[in-house]
Structures are given as C-alpha cells and as structure tokens.
DRENKOL-368131 format. One line per field, with one value per residue (C-alpha): residue in one letter; x, y, z. Coordinates in Angstrom, 2 decimals. Layout:
<recs>
res <- [a, ...] $
x <- [X, ...] $
y <- [Y, ...] $
z <- [Z, ...] $
</recs>
This chain:
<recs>
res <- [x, x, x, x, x, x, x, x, x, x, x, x, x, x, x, x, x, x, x, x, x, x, x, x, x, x, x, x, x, x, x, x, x, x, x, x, x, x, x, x, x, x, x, x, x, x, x, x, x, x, x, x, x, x, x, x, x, x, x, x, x, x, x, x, x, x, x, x, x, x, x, x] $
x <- [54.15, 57.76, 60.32, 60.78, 64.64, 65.58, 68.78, 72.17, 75.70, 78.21, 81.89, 85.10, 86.61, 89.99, 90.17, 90.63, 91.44, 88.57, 89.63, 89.66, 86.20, 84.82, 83.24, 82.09, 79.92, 78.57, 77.95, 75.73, 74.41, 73.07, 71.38, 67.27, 65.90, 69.04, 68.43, 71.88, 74.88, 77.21, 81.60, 82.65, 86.08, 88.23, 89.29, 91.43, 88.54, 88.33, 92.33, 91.56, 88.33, 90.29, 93.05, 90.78, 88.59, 92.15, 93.33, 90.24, 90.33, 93.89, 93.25, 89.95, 92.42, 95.06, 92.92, 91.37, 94.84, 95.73, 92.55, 92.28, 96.28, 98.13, 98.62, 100.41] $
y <- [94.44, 95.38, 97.07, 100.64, 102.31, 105.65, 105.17, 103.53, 102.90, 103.24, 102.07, 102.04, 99.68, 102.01, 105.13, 107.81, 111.32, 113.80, 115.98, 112.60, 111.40, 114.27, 113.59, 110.43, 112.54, 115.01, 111.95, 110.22, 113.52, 113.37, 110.11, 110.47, 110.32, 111.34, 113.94, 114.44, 113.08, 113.30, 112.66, 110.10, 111.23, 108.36, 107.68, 105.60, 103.38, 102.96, 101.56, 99.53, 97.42, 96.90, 95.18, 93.04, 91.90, 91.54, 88.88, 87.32, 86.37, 85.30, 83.18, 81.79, 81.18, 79.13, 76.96, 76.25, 75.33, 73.55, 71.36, 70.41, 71.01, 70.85, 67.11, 67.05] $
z <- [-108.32, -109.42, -106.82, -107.38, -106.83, -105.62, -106.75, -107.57, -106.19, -109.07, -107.92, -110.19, -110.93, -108.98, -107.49, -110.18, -109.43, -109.42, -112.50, -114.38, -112.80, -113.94, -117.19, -115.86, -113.44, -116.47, -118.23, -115.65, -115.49, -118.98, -118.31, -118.16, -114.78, -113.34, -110.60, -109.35, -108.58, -105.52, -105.43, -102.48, -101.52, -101.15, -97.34, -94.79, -93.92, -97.34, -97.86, -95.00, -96.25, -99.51, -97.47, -95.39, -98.60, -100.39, -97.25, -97.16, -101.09, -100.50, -97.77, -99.74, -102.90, -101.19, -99.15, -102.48, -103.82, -101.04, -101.08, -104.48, -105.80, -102.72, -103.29, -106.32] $
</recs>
C-alpha cells in the first residue's frame, strides 16, 4: 500500500518579499488538488537557524580541508 500526503512544505531558495511571492502563491494555487495555501512570515528564530546550519557547514567544510588538503 502506497503512503498517502496531506500536504507539502515548499521553501525558497531566499526570503523574497511578499508582494514578489505573490504570484508564486496564485500559482500553487492553480495547481490540481491544491486546497489552499498559507504565507510563513519570516522571523528571528528563523535568522538564527540559518546561522547555526551556516557554522555547522563551515566547520564540516574545513575539517574536510584540513583532513584531506591540510597537508599539502
């Protein structure tokens, strides 16, 4: 038996203003099956998980580096 879905999460790729988002939105609109859509305002929280997923990829990166070009 195959999983059925209520729904999806889209995320961009940025934060774009609303005006701009807004044929986005009409346009997922249009999409069959497609009972609504809902805005999610960008926040502080928001900033902040950016910068902690942004350090962690850093941190990844150089000890990457470091292991396998730190030697040169």
């Amino acid at each position: 038996m195959t999983n059925r879905l209520t729904g999806v999460f889209v995320a961009f790729e940025r934060e774009i203003r609303d005006d701009d988002a807004e044929a986005i939105v009409e346009a997922i609109k249009m999409v069959r099956g497609v009972a609504g859509v809902t805005k999610k305002i960008s926040e502080a929280v928001d900033f902040a998980a950016e910068r902690r997923i942004e350090e962690r990829l850093r941190e990844k990166f150089w000890q990457f580096y470091k292991e396998n070009f730190g030697k040169l």
